[in-house]
N, C-alpha and C positions, 0 to 999 in steps of 0.2 A: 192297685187292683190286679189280680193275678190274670192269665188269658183267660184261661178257662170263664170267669167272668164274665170277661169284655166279650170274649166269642156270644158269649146268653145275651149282652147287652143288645149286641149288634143282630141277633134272632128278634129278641124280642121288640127291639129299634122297626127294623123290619115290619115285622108283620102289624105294626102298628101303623105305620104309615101306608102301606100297603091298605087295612080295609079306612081308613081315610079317605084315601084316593076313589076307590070302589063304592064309597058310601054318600062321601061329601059333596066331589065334583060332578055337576048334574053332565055339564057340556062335554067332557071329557073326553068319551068317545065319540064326541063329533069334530073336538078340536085334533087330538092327537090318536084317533082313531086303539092304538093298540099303546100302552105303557106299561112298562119295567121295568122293576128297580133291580139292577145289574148288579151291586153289591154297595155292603156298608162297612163302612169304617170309622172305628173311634178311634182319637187322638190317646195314647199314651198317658196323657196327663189328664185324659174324659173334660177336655176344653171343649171340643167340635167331635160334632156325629155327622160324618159326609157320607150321602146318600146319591150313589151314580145311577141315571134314572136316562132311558132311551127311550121313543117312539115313533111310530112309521109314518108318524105327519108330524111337522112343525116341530120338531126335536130342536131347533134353536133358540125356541121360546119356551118349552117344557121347564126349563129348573126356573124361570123369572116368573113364570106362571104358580106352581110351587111353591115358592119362598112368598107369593102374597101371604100364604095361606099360613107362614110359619107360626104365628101364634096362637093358632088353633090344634095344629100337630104338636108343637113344644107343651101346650096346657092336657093335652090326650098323656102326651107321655110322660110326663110331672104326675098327673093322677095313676099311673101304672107302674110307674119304675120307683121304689124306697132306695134310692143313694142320698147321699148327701149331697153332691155335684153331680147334678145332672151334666151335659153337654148340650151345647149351642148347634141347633140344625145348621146343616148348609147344604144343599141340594147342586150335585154338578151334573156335567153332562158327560155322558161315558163313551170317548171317540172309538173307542174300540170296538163296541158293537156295528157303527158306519162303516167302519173302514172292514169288516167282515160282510155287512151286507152289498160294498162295492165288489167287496172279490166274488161273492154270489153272483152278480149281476154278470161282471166278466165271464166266469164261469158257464152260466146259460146261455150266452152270446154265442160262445166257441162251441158250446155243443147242441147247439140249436134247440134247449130246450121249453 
C-alpha cells in the first residue's frame, strides 16, 4: 500500500477511535479527565495500528483501559475501512507528551508562574 494510503488510513484510524472515545466511554472524563490521541501508526505490512494516547490523570492505566474496549473499536473500523487486511489495534502510551508537561512544570517553577 502506497503512503499516501496509509497516511488516509491512520486519518481515518484516528478520527474513529477519537469519536469512540467521546461517545462510548461514559467515565472517561472523570477517570482521565482530558484524553488524546498524540499520533497513529500503521505497520508497513497494515499488521498493527498503534495508537499513542496521553492524559492529565491516570495516563498509566489509559491504553489497558483502551484495549478493554478493542473489539468494539476493531468492529467500528471493519465496518468503515474496505481493505482487505485490516490492522490489529494496539493502544500505547506516548512518554513524550510527560516528559514535555515536566519541563512545563519546571518551567513555572523558575519563573514563578
Amino acid at each position: 500500500m502506497n503512503e499516501q494510503r496509509i497516511k488516509k488510513l491512520e486519518r481515518v484510524s484516528r478520527e474513529l477511535v477519537s469519536s469512540f472515545i467521546f461517545e462510548e466511554l461514559e467515565d472517561a472524563e472523570k477517570t482521565f479527565w482530558i484524553i488524546t490521541i498524540t499520533w497513529v501508526k500503521i505497520s508497513s505490512d497494515l499488521s498493527y495500528l498503534d495508537i499513542f494516547v496521553s492524559s492529565l490523570l491516570n495516563s498509566d492505566i489509559l491504553p489497558k483501559t483502551l484495549a478493554k474496549h478493542n473489539y468494539e473499536i476493531q468492529k467500528r473500523l471493519n465496518k468503515s475501512i474496505d481493505i482487505r487486511k485490516l490492522p490489529k489495534i494496539r493502544f500505547r502510551y506516548d512518554h513524550k507528551w510527560a516528559i514535555g508537561q515536566e519541563v512545563w512544570e519546571l518551567i513555572k517553577e523558575e519563573c514563578n508562574i
